[in-house]
VOPAGU-2260 file (C-alpha; in pm, 1 decimal, decimal comma):
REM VOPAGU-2260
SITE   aa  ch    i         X         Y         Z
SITE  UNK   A    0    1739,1   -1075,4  -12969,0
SITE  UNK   A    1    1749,7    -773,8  -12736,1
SITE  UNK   A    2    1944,3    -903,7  -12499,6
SITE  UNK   A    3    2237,9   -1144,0  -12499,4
SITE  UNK   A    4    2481,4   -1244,1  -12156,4
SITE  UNK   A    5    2826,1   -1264,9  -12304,7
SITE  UNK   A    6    3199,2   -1287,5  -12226,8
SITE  UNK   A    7    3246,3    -942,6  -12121,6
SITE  UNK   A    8    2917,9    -952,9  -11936,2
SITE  UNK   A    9    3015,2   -1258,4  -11705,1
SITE  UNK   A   10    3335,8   -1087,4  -11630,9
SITE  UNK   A   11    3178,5    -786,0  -11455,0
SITE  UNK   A   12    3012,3    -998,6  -11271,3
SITE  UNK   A   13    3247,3   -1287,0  -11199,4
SITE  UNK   A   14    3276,4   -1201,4  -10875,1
SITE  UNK   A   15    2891,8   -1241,9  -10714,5
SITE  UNK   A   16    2944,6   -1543,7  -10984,1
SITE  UNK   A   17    3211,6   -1705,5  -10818,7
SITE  UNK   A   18    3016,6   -1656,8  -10451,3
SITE  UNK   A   19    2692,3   -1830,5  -10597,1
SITE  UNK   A   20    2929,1   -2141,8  -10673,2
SITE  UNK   A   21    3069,7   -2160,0  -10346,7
SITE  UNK   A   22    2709,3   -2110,0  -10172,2
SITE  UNK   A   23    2482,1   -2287,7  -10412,8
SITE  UNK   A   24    2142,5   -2254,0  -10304,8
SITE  UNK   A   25    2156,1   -2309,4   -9905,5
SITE  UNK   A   26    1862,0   -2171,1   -9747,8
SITE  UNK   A   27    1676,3   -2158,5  -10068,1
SITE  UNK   A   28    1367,8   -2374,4  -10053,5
SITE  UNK   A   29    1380,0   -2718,6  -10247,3
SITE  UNK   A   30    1056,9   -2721,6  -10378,8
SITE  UNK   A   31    1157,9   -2507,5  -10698,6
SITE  UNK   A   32     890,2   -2280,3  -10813,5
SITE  UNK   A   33     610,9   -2109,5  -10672,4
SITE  UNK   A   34     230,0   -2258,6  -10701,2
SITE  UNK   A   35     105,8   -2204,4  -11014,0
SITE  UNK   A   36     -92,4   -1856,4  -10976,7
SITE  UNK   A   37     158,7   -1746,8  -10760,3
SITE  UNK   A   38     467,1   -1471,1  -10807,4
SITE  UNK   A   39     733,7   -1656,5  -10751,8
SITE  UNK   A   40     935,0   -1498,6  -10362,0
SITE  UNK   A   41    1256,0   -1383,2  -10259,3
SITE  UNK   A   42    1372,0   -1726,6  -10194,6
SITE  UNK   A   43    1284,0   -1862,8  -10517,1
SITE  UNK   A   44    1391,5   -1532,4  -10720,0
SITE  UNK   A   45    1764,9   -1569,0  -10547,8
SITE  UNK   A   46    1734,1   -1971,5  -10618,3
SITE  UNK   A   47    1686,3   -1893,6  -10990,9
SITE  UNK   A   48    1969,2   -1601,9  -11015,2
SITE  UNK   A   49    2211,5   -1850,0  -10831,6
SITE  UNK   A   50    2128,2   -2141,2  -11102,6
SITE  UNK   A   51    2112,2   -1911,0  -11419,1
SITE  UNK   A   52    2464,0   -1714,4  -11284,9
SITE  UNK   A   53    2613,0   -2075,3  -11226,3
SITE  UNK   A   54    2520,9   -2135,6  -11603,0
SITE  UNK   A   55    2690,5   -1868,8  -11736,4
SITE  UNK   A   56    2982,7   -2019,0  -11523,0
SITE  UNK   A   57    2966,4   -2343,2  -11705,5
SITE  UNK   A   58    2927,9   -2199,2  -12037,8
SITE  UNK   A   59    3189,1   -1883,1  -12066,0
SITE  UNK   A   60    3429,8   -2004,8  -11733,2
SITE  UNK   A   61    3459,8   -2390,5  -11733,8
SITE  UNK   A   62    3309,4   -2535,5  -12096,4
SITE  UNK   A   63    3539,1   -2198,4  -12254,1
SITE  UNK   A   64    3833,1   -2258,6  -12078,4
SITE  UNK   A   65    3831,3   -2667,6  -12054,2
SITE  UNK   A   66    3823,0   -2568,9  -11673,3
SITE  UNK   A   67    3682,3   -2988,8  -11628,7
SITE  UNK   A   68    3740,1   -2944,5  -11262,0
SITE  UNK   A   69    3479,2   -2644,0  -11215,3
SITE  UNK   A   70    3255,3   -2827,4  -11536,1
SITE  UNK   A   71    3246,7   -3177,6  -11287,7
SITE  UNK   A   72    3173,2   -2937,1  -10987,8
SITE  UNK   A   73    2898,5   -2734,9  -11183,1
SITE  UNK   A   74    2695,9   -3138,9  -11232,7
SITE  UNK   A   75    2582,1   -3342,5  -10964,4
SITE  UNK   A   76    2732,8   -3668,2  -10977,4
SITE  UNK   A   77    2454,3   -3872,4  -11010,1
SITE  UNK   A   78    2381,0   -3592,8  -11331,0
SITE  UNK   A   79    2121,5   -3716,0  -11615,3
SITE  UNK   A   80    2166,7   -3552,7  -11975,4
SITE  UNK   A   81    1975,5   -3610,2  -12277,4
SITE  UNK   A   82    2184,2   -3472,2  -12594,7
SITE  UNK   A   83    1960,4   -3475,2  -12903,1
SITE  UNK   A   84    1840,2   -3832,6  -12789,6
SITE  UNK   A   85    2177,9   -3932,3  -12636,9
SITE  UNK   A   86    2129,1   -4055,4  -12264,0
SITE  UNK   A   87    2400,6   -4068,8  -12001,6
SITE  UNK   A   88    2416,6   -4082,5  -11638,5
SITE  UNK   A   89    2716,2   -3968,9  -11389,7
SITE  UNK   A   90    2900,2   -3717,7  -11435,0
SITE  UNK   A   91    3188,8   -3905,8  -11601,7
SITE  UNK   A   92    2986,1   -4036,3  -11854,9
SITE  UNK   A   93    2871,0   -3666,9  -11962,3
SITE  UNK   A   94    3176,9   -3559,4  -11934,7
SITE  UNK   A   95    3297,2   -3873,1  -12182,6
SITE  UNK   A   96    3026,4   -3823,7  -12428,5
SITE  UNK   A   97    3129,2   -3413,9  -12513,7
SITE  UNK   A   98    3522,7   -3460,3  -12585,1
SITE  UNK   A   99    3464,2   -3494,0  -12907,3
SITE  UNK   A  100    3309,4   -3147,2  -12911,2
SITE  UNK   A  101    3577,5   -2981,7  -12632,3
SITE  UNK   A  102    3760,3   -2868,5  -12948,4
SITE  UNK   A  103    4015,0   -2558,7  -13028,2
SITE  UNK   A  104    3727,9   -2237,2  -13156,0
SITE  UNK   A  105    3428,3   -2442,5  -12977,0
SITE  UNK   A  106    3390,4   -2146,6  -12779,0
SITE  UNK   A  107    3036,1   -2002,8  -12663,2
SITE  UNK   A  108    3019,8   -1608,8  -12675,5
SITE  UNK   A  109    2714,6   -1539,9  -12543,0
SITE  UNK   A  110    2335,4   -1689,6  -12389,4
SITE  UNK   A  111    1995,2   -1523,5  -12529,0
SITE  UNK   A  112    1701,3   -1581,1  -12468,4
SITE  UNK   A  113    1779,8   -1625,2  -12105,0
SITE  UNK   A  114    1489,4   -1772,4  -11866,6
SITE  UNK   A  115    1506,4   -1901,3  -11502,6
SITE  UNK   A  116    1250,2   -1999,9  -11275,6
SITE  UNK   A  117    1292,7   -2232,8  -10957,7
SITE  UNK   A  118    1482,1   -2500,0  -11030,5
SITE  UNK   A  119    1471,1   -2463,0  -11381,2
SITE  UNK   A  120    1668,2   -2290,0  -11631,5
SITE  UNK   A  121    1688,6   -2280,4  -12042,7
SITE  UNK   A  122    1901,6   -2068,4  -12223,1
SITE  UNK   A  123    1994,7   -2054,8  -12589,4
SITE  UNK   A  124    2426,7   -2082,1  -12634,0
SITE  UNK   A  125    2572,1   -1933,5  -12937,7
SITE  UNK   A  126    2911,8   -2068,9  -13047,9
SITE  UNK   A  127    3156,5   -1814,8  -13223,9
SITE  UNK   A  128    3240,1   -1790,0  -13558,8
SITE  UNK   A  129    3243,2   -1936,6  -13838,3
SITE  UNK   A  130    2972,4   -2206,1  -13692,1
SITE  UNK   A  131    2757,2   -1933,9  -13516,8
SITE  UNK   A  132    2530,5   -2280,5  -13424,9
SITE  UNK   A  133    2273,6   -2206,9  -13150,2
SITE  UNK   A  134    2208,1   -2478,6  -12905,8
SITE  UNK   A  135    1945,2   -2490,9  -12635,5
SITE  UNK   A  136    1992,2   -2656,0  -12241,0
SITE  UNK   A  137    1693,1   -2695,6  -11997,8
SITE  UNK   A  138    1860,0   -2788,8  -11673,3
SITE  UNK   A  139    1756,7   -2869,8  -11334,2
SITE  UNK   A  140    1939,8   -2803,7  -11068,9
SITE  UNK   A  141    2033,2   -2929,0  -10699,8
SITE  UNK   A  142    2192,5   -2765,6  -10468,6
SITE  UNK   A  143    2408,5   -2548,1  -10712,9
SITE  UNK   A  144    2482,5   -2823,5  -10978,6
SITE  UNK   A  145    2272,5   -2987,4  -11233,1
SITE  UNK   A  146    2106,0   -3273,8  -11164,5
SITE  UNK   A  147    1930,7   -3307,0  -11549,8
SITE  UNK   A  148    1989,3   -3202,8  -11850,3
SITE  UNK   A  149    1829,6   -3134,8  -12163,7
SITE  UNK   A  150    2021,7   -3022,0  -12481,1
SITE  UNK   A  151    1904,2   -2978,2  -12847,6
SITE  UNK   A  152    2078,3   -2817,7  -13175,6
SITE  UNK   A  153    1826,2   -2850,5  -13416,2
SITE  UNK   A  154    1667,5   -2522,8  -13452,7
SITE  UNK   A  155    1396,6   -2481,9  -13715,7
SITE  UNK   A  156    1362,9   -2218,5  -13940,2
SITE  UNK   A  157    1147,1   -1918,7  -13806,9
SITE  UNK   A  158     748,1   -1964,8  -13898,1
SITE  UNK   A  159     769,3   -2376,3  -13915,9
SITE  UNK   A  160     534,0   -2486,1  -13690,8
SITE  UNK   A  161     646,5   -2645,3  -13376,9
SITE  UNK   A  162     541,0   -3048,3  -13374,3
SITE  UNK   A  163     277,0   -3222,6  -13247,5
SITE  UNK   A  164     325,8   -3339,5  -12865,4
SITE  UNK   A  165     225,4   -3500,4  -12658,4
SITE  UNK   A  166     115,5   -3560,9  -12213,5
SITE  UNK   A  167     211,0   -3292,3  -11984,8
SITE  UNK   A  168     552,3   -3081,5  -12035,6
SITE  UNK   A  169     895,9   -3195,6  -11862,1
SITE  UNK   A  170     958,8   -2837,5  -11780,0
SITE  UNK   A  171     771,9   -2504,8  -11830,9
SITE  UNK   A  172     917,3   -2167,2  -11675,3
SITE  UNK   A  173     889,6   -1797,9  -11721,3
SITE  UNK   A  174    1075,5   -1507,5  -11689,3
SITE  UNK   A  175     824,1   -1315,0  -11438,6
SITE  UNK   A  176    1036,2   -1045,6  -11215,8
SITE  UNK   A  177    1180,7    -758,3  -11413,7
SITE  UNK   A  178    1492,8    -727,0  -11219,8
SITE  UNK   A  179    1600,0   -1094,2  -11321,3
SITE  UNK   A  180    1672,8    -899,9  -11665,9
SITE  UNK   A  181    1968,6    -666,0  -11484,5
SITE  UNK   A  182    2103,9    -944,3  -11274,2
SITE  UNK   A  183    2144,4   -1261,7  -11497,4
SITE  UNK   A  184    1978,4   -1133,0  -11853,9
SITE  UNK   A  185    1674,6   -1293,8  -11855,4
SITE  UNK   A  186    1445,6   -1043,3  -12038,8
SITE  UNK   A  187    1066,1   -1050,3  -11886,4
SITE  UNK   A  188     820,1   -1233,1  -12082,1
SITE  UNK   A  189     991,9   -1510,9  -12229,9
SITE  UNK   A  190     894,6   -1834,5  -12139,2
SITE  UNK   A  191    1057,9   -2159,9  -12213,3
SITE  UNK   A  192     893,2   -2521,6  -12256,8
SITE  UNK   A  193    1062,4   -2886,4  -12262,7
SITE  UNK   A  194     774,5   -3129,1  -12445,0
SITE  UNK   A  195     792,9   -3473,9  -12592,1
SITE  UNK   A  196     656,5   -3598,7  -12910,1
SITE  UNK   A  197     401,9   -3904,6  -12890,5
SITE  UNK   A  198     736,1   -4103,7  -13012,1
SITE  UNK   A  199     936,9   -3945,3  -12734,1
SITE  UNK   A  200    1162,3   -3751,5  -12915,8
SITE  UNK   A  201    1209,9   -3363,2  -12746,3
SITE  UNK   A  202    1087,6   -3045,1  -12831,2
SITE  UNK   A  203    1218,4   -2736,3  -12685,9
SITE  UNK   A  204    1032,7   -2398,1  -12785,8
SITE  UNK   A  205    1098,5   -2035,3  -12635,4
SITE  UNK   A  206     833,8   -1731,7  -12681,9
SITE  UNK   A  207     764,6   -1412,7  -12562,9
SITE  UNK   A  208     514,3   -1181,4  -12681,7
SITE  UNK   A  209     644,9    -784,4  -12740,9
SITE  UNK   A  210     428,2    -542,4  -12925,8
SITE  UNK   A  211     242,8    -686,6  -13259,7
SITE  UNK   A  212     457,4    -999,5  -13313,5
SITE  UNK   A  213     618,1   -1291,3  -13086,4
SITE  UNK   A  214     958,5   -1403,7  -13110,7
SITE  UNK   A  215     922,6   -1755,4  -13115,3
SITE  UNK   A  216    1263,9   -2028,4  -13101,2
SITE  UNK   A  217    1191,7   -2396,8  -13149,7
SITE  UNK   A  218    1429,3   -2686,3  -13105,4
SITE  UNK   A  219    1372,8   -3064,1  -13213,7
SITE  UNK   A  220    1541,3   -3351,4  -13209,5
């Protein structure tokens, strides 16, 4: 990928990272993205870069440094997740169902593709080595924490075709404001979709189209 958030990268910026926690998204409007055939405004643009920064707060700050305090703070209580075709609600319950992975070396070292939009963001975690496994979250978000969550580790290999799915998507954003690339990584162009199989199961894919070929990611369950 041509861009990646990592470690070092969050530190620079720990600081405005630290101030989006505290403020969350007051005065932003609740209504997430902009009408479709619209640019997306200032208000929506500074809702997304508070939501994406918070996730790089969850990944490298709280999730790295079993920080469960900021981790509970960064969900909304009432928070949904969907892991692989696990389902919890409440925040303790998430919280419950990952010990098992809040392991010594499960560390995350850096987010790519990046993309944020409204209310929405989906980024693609890389854990460090030896694993080197990529996961991908869709989150909403409310007021500054998540209030759903979508997480898949199933990537396929590059050129399978993505399933069949089916009704309207759960979630579909894009990266559309170039300076969204200098303040929380998310490169222009790439676009991220949460789908569902006739049978329910999720599909995640991430594209963006640069010069003759797309980069193309796809998730299942």
């Amino acid at each position: 990928m041509n861009a990646s958030i990592g470690i070092v990268g969050v530190r620079r910026g720990i600081a405005a990272g630290a101030a989006a926690l505290v403020l969350g998204v007051a005065g932003c409007s609740s209504s997430g993205a902009a009408p479709a055939g619209t640019a997306p405004g200032p208000v929506a643009a500074d809702q997304a870069v508070v939501n994406a920064t918070n996730f790089h707060l969850l990944d490298f700050v709280a999730w790295n440094n079993r920080d469960v305090d900021m981790f509970r703070r960064l969900h909304t209580a009432d928070v949904k997740v969907e892991f692989a075709g696990a389902r919890t609600e409440g925040i303790d319950a998430h919280v419950h169902a990952l010990q098992p992975m809040w392991q010594p070396g499960s560390q995350l070292t850096n987010h790519a593709p990046v993309v944020a939009e409204g209310e929405w963001t989906c980024m693609v975690g890389t854990s460090a080595p030896p694993a080197n496994m990529k996961m991908v979250t869709v989150a909403r978000w409310r007021g500054g924490a998540i209030s759903e969550e979508y997480i898949l580790v199933k990537m396929l290999p590059p050129g399978t075709p993505k399933p069949a799915v089916s009704g309207s998507p759960v979630a579909s954003i894009t990266n559309r404001r170039p300076e969204m690339k200098a303040l929380v990584g998310a490169e222009p162009g790439w676009s991220c979709t949460l789908e569902r199989t006739a049978g329910g199961s999720m599909v995640i894919s991430l594209r963006t189209a640069g010069g003759a070929a797309a980069e193309q990611m796809i998730f299942t369950q």
